[in-house]
Every structure is written in C-alpha cells, then in structure tokens.
C-alpha positions, -999 to +999 in steps of 0.1 A: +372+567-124+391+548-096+374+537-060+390+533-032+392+496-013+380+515+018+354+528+004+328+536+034+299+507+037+273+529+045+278+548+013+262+514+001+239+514+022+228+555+014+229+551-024+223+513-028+208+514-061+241+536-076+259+509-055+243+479-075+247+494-106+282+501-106+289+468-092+275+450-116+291+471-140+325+460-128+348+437-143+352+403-125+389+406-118+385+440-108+356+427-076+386+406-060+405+441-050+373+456-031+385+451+008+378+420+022+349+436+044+329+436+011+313+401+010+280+387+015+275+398+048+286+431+045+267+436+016+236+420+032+240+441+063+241+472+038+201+467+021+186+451+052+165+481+055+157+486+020+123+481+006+131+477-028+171+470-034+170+461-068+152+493-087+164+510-111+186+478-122+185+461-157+173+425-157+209+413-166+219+435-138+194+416-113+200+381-126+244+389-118+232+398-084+211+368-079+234+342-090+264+362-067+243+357-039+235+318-044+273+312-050+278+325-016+247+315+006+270+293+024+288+323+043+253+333+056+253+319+086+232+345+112+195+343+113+195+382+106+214+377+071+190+345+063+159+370+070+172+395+045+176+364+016+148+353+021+133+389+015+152+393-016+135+391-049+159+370-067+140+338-075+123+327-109+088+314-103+054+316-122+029+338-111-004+345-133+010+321-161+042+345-162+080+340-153+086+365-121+113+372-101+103+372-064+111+365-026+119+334-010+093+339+014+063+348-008+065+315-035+060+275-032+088+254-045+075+223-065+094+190-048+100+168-080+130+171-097+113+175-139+082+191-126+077+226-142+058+255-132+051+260-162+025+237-163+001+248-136-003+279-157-043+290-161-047+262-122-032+286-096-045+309-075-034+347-093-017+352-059+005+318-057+039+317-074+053+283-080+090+276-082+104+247-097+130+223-077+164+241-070+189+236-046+201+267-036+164+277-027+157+245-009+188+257+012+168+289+018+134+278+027+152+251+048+166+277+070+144+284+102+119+290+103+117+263+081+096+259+054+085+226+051+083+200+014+055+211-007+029+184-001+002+165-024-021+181+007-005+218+001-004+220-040-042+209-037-046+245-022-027+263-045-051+253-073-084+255-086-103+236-114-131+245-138-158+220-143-150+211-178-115+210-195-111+224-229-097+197-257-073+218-262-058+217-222-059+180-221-018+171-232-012+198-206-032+188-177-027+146-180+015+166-176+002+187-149-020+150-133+010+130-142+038+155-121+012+155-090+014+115-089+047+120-083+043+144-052+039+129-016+007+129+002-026+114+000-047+142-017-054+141-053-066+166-080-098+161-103-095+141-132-114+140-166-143+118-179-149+109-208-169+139-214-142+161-203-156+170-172-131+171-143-145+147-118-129+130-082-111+106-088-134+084-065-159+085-085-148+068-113-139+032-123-104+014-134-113+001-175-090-021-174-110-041-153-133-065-174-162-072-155-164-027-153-153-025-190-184-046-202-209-040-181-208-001-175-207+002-215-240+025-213-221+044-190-183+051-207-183+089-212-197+094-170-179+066-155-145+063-170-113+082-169-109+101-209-089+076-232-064+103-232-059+095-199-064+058-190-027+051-191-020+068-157-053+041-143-028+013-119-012+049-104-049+062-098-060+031-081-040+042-050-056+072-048-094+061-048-101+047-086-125+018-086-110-010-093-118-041-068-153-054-077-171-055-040-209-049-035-218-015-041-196-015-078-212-049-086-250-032-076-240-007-098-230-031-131-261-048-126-282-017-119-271-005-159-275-041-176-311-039-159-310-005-170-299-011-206-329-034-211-360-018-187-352+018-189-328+026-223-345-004-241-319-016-257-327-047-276-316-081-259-293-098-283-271-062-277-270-066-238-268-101-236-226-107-238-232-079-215-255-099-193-232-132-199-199-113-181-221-103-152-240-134-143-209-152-149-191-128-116-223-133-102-221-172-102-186-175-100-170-150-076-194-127-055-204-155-031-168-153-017-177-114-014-209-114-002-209-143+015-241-152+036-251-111+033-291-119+029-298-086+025-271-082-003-285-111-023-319-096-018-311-068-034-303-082-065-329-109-072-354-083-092-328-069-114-323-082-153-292-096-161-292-135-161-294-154-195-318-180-193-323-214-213-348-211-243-364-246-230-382-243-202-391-282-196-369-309-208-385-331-185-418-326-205-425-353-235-453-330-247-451-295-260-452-268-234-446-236-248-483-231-248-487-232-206-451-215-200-455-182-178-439-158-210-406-146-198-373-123-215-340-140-227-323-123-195-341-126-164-340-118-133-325-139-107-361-145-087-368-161-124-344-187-124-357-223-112-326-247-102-330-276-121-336-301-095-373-280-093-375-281-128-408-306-128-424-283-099-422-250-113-415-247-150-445-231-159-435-202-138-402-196-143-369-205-161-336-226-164-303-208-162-280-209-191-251-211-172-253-240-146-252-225-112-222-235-086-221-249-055-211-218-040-234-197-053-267-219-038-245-229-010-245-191+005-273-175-023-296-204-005-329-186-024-315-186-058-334-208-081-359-223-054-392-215-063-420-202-038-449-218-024-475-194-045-456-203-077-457-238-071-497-236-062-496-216-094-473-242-114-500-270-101-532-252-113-518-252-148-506-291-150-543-304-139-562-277-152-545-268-187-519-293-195-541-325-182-573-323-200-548-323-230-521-352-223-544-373-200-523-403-187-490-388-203-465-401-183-439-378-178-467-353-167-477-382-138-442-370-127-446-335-123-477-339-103-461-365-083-434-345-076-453-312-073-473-327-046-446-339-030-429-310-024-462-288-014-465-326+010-429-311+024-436-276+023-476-280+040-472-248+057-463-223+035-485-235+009-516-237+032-531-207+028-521-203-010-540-238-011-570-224+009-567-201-019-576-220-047-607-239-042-604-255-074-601-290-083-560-300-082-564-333-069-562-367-088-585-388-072-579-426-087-559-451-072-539-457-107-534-430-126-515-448-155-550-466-167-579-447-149-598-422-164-586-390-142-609-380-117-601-347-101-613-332-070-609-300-043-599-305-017-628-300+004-643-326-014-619-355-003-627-374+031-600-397+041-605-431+059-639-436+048-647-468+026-668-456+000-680-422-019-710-401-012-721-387-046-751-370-029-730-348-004-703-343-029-679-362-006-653-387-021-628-416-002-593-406-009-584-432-032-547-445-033-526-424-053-537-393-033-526-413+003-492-402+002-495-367+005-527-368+035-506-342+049-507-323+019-548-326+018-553-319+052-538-288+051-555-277+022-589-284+033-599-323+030-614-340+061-609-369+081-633-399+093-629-397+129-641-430+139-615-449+119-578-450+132-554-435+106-522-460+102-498-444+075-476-477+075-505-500+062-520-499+030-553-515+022-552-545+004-557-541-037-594-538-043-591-547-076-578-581-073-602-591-044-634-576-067-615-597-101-612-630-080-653-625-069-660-620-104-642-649-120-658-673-091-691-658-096-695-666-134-672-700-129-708-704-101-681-713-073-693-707-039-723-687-053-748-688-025-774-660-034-793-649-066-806-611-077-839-614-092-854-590-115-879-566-111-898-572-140-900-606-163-872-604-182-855-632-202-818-632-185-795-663-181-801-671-143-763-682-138-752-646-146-777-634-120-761-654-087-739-641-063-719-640-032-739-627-002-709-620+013-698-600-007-729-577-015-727-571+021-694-560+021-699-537-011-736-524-001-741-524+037-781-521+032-776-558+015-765-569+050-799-576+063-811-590+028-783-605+022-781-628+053-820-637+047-815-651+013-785-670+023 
C-alpha cells in the first residue's frame, strides 16, 4: 500500500485514530517523504478538536507519539498549538499509587531533580497526579499561562497524613520527609515520634541538644523525633524543631524532673544526674535568658529539681540533724538557703550542692534568701529546742547573734510574724558566754529602766539584748519614757563596780554603815558592814535609811 505526499490533512483530522496508527506503524525513513506540511503544527492543528486522540492506540504506539512530540516542542510556537500540548495525554505521572499517562494541565511536577513520585504513593489526594522533574514538561507548564514551581506551600496541599505511620512505611516516608526538605518554601509536613505518631514538627524537640536529651527522658517516645529519623534533626531546626533552650522549653525540662519525682515517683538517686544537668543550665546560663523576668524566676521556685547538700549546718559544732526541717535530696529552689544565711535559716531549709553564681543571685535576687517567717521559725527552734540542749555552746551564740541581727535589719517584715509568737526568744543576760541563760518574750522586756520587776513580770533589757532595741520594739517590748535613750553610750560594767564594792567591803575600807539582824544570831560583825552609798544606789527604799545610819 503506497500514500501519497499530498495526502489531504483533514483526512487526519476525520479518521485521526486510523491516522495515528498507521503513522506509528511507519518506518522512520519512510516519515521524512510525507510533505513538508506534515509537522508538528499541522499535525496539532489536525486533533485540536479531538476529545480523545489517542484511542484505540497500543501503549508502544502512544509512548512513539509522545516522545515525537517532545523532540519537536520547540516548533510550537502559537498559543493555540501550546493549548492543544498541554491537553495531550502524553505525560507519565502517579495517580492513586499508579504510573498514568495524562495531560500537562491536569498533573503537578515535583521541582527536585532525584525526587520520585513514586514515593508519595498511599499521601496524595486520589485526584492529584505527580510528575517527576523533566525538562521538556517544565517547557510546557512554563508556557503561558504559566504554571508556576511546585512549592513546599503547594505539595502540602496535595497530601494528607494518617495519625499513626505503620513500621512498615517508615524507610519510605523519612525518603518521602527527606525529598520535601529539599523543596522551597516555608511549610512542612508531619513528622513521627517516637511512638510513630505523625506530629508538627513544632512540637517536638532537637535530641541532640543535652540539656533536652536528659531532662525530657520521661518523655522520649512524645517529645522526640523516631530514631529512625533523628538524622534529618539540624535540617528540621529551620523549620520549627526545638532546639534553642529559652523559657518556655526550660519550664518544660523542669516541669518533668518535678514530674519524675512528685507525680511518676521515680526514686531520687534515678532523677538526680537528671536534676544535676538542669540546675546546672539553671545556675549557669538562663540568667543571661531570663534576665531580670521576676515573673519567670517565680515560676520556677516551687518546682523539684535542685540537688541539695546532705549537711545542713557546718557552722554548727553540735549535732543538728535532730532540729533540721526534713527535706528531699532535690529541692526546690524556694528550699535552697545561700550560704552567707546559712546560721539564720538552716533549720528551715538547705545548702545547694552546686555553689550558686554571681549571675544567677545577681538577676535571680530571691534565690537562696530566706523569708522573714522562716527566719522567726529558724529562731523558735535555736532558743527553744536546740538551747535547753547546748546551753552556752558557742557556735550556737552565733546563730542567735546573727539571727537577730538580721530580723534587727529586717524589723518590718518580721514584725507581725514576731507579734506572732508570743513565746520567749529572747536572751536576756548581759554575757551569754558565762550566765545561766535567761530567756524572755518580748512583752516582757522594758528598756531603759534600772532594775527588774519580778512582781509585774517586767525585766531591764540587759546588755546583750541592747543591740537589736529595734528588733524588740518592734516585736512588742516597751520603753521607759522618762529616761533619754542614747544608742552611742553604754552603761558602765556593773560587774566590776559591784566586784570593787565587795572586795572594799570585806577589806572594811570606807565601810560606813552596818546591817543588823533581826533575830540574835552569832554572825562575824565585819561581814555585816557596808557602804551606804551603795545600798542606796542598789535599793532606792535604803535611801532614807541609809542616810540616817550614816
């Protein structure tokens, strides 16, 4: 059978089918003698109007026509001729996880070179068809209207995600996550945790990152990408993995040590290197993250997660385990005492195993500085426990010297913890290295008078106590009003004036009065002589008596 080179073109366009079939069927040599009208154009020109060109021909048939018509797209050059390319269905793609052939028009092309179709298979839509990256089609969709370069944004569209990804789809989707990296845009796909569940990638946290690694350990399978994919983490980080430590992932690590210990119960010697990593971020870095943030710092003084020294007083000489308010091996941070308070609140709470920095008390300025009720509290126990047990123990002198100093500083805000605690906290003696202790409330102190008044339970303020007046004021001693108060002078020692009387008395110097007794009584006369002077001064009602006799 022989055709004729001027075979009419609309005979093509009548019986195109036939047409395509023969054609196809024709030896390559034999196509170069067709007339010269018979090219790309003609031909598109020819099945512009038809709905389906290509039925009725074999697959081998479709694919000769396909490639023809790439080798020449650079003769199509009218928008009319583009239109019909576009319509033609001569483009591999994958549609419902099969290869199909299909129009320009109806399928996205995937914009990295390497990234197969193939692997979205069981994520698209059943009505998306995905085309790898290939020129001559990028030629296509480039013509106007143009299509424009498949986005991060765009694929996002063209998929969806089941909750949880079978074991057996993880090598396929960390190809699948591992292609989208590579795709422009700033939208991102759900990624698996470590209990498969696919998750935003948001919500998650970089374990590579120590501080995250160790502390969120209770929390590995919810929090953490799967193992299977933790290589792909420093890409992730750019699109919204955790990994910067600021305030709300710190809350979050101490939130689960807290955790680990109040609600899980997990025993302390497991959470403690936990604890350690934690505190140590806490001491060391957040104050340049927080900063002065009050409210931040707040936040985190009730939770458990500071390891604290086992002693609690190693300014102590005694034994004090016995008086110690009973706190964990990992505290809280409202637990910790500085140790510069160490004498004034040790009973209450506890040193911190790792010494705290500058930093941290420079911009933390509550950390580790007791309150006014626990140091009230810390003073009940030294003179009401502790004292009756180590009377005159010196080291415990200290701690209620300092103690009342810093209430003496801090009047105010111990005032009404003071008024409080009508109890006796006060030692009343002037030495109290030798005396037997005396102690008194308060309310039962009167300052600037000269002597005591058992009868109305009212007592001088003897000289130890005169440093902190302030101190007793506030809690609820008095004041002799008809006696000027100067805090510069001290009263001249009373026991060396009475010692020097004494010794002149029984040496008989200067002796100018004698006591007589009541009743006969055989008593040596010289130990009964005296000094008028003073009696008077020591018992006013002498005064009278006194100056008779003399």
């Amino acid at each position: 059978m022989t055709y004729s080179p001027n075979q009419d073109i609309l005979l093509l366009s009548l019986r195109c089918a036939s047409w395509l079939s023969f054609f196809c069927r024709v030896p390559e040599p034999l196509r170069a003698t067709f007339d010269k009208p018979f090219d790309l154009q003609s031909f598109l020109k020819a099945i512009r109007l038809q709905t389906n060109p290509f039925d009725g021909l074999s697959p081998d048939e479709t694919r000769e026509i396909r490639d023809w018509v790439r080798s020449n797209l650079y003769r199509c050059n009218d928008s009319e001729s583009r239109m019909v390319v576009k319509s033609l269905p001569i483009w591999e793609a994958r549609q419902s996880s099969r290869t199909v052939l299909i129009e320009a028009r109806r399928l996205e092309m995937l914009p990295v070179d390497g990234l197969h179709s193939e692997i979205f298979d069981g994520f698209t839509k059943p009505e998306i068809a995905l085309a790898n990256l290939n020129r001559d089609l990028y030629t296509v969709l480039s013509w106007p209207p143009k299509t424009p370069p498949m986005t991060s944004e765009r694929l996002r569209q063209l998929l969806f995600f089941p909750d949880f990804l079978p074991s057996s789809n993880m090598h396929r989707y960390s190809a699948l996550l591992e292609g989208f990296l590579n795709i422009s845009g700033q939208e991102m796909i759900p990624v698996p945790d470590g209990n498969c569940r696919l998750r935003e990638v948001n919500s998650l946290y970089d374990h590579s990152v120590g501080l995250f690694a160790v502390a969120l350990q209770s929390l590995e399978e919810s929090h953490f990408l799967h193992p299977d994919f933790r290589h792909m983490q420093l890409q992730l980080r750019s699109k919204g993995l955790h990994s910067q430590v600021d305030r709300e992932s710190f809350l979050l690590c101490v939130n689960t040590v807290n955790d680990d210990l109040v609600a899980r119960g997990l025993p302390e010697a497991e959470v403690m290197p936990r604890a350690e990593v934690v505190f140590n971020f806490y001491n060391s870095s957040l104050p340049n993250i927080l900063m002065g943030d009050t409210l931040s710092w707040t936040q985190l003084n009730g939770r458990r997660f500071v390891p604290r020294k086992e002693i609690r007083s190693p300014s102590a000489s005694y034994l004090t385990d016995a008086y110690c308010e009973r706190l964990p091996e990992i505290v809280a941070p409202s637990q910790i005492l500085l140790q510069k308070y160490e004498q004034i609140a040790w009973t209450q709470r506890a040193l911190c195993q790792e010494e705290p920095t500058g930093n941290l008390t420079a911009l933390n300025t509550s950390f580790g500085v007791p309150t006014a009720a626990e140091v009230v509290k810390h003073l009940v126990i030294l003179t009401q426990k502790i004292a009756p047990e180590h009377p005159q123990n010196r080291t415990l002198i200290q701690q209620i010297r300092a103690t009342y100093e810093w209430l003496n500083n801090n009047k105010e805000a111990a005032r009404v913890h003071l008024l409080c605690t009508p109890i006796a906290l006060f030692l009343n003696v002037d030495d109290p290295t030798w005396e037997t202790w005396e102690w008194r409330t308060a309310a039962q102190i009167l300052f600037d008078i000269e002597y005591d008044f058992p009868e109305t339970n009212t007592f001088r303020a003897r000289r130890f106590l005169q440093d902190y007046r302030p101190l007793l004021l506030a809690a609820g001693a008095g004041v002799e009003h008809n006696v000027e108060y100067k805090p510069k002078t001290r009263a001249p020692d009373g026991n060396i004036l009475r010692d020097s009387f004494d010794a002149m008395r029984k040496a008989g110097q200067l002796t100018d009065t004698m006591l007589m007794p009541i009743t006969d009584e055989d008593i040596d006369e010289d130990s009964l002589r005296a000094h008028s002077a003073f009696l008077a001064a020591a018992i006013p009602p002498c005064k009278s008596r006194a100056f008779r006799l003399g």
